[in-house]
N, C-alpha and C positions, 0 to 999 in steps of 0.2 A: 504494500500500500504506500499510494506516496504521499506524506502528510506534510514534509517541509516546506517543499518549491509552491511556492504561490505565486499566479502569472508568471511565470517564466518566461514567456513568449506572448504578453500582453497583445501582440499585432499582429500572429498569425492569421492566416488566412489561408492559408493552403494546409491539409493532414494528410499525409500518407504511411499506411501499414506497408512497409515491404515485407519481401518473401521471407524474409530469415526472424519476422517480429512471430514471437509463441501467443497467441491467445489463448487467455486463461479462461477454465472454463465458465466461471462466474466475472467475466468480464465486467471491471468495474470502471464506469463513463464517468462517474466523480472524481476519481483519483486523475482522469487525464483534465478535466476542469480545473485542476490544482495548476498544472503546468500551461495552459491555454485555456482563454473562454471560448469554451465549444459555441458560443452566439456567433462569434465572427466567421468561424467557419466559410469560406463559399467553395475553394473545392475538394473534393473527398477523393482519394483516390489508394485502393485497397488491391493493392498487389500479392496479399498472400492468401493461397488456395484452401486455406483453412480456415476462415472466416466464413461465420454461416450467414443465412440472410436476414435468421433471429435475431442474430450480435448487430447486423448492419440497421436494422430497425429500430434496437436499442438505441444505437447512437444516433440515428437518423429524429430520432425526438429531442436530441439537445444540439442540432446543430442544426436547426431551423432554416437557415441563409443561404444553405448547399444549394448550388444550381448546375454544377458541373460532376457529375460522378463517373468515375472511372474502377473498373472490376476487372480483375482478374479474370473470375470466375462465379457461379453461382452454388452455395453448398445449400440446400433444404433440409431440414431436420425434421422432426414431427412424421416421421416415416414418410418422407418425400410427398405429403398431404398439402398442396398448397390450397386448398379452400381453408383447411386448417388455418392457415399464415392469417389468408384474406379476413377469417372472423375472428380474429383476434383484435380484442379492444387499441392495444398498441398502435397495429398493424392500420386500422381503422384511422384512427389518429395523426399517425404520418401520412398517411395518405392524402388525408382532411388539409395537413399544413404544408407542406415541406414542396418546396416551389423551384426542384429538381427540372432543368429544360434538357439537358445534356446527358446521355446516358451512353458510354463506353465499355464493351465488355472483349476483353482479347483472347477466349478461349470458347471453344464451340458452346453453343446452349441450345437446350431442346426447344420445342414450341412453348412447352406447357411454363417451363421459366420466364419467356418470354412475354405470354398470356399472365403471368404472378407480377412483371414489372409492370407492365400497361395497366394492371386493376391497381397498384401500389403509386405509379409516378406519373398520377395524372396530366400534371402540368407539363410533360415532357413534350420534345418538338423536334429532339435530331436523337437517332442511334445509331449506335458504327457497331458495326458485329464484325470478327473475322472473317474473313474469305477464303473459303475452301474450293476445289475442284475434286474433291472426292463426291465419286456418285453413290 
């Protein structure tokens, strides 16, 4: 837990998990509010393939101002149930606020992940998927 650093980085604006950050399982979005205010937030950008889309909701409620996000990948938890995700109050919630236009994912995604961001990132207006030539 990190209890000393306060603002540390009063001006960020940009977050990024890289590949080699451990997410703990009880991922805790206060303890990074110690070191930045998750308010300023504007772009998100989650480089490690371990990061589920639970954890990304979680912090997607304190970083309100996000409009540009970039994903590795998509993990679904809930035994890969996304109506599950969809009715969750949380889930519900960010949907409701978070004024996401940008949405970058560099690793294949199914439809149904696909169909879980468009019911999640209403406000959105561009996405860039990978490009494959596998049939």
């Amino acid at each position: 837990m990190i209890k000393q650093s306060n603002d540390k980085f009063p001006n960020a604006t940009k977050l990024t998990f890289c590949d080699d950050f451990e997410v703990p399982r009880d991922f805790i979005i206060v303890d990074l509010n110690h070191i930045f205010p998750l308010k300023k937030i504007t772009k998100l950008s989650i480089e490690c393939h371990h990061f589920s889309f639970e954890q990304l909701i979680e912090l997607l409620q304190f970083t309100s101002n996000v409009h540009t996000l970039r994903l590795d990948s998509i993990i679904i938890l809930h035994g890969n149930n996304s109506n599950l995700i969809q009715q969750n109050p949380l889930t519900q919630l960010v949907s409701e606020t978070n004024i996401i236009t940008k949405v970058t994912i560099h690793k294949e995604i199914t439809l149904e992940k696909i169909q879980l961001l468009t019911a999640v990132f209403v406000e959105w207006k561009n996405l860039l998927l990978p490009y494959s030539n596998k049939i």
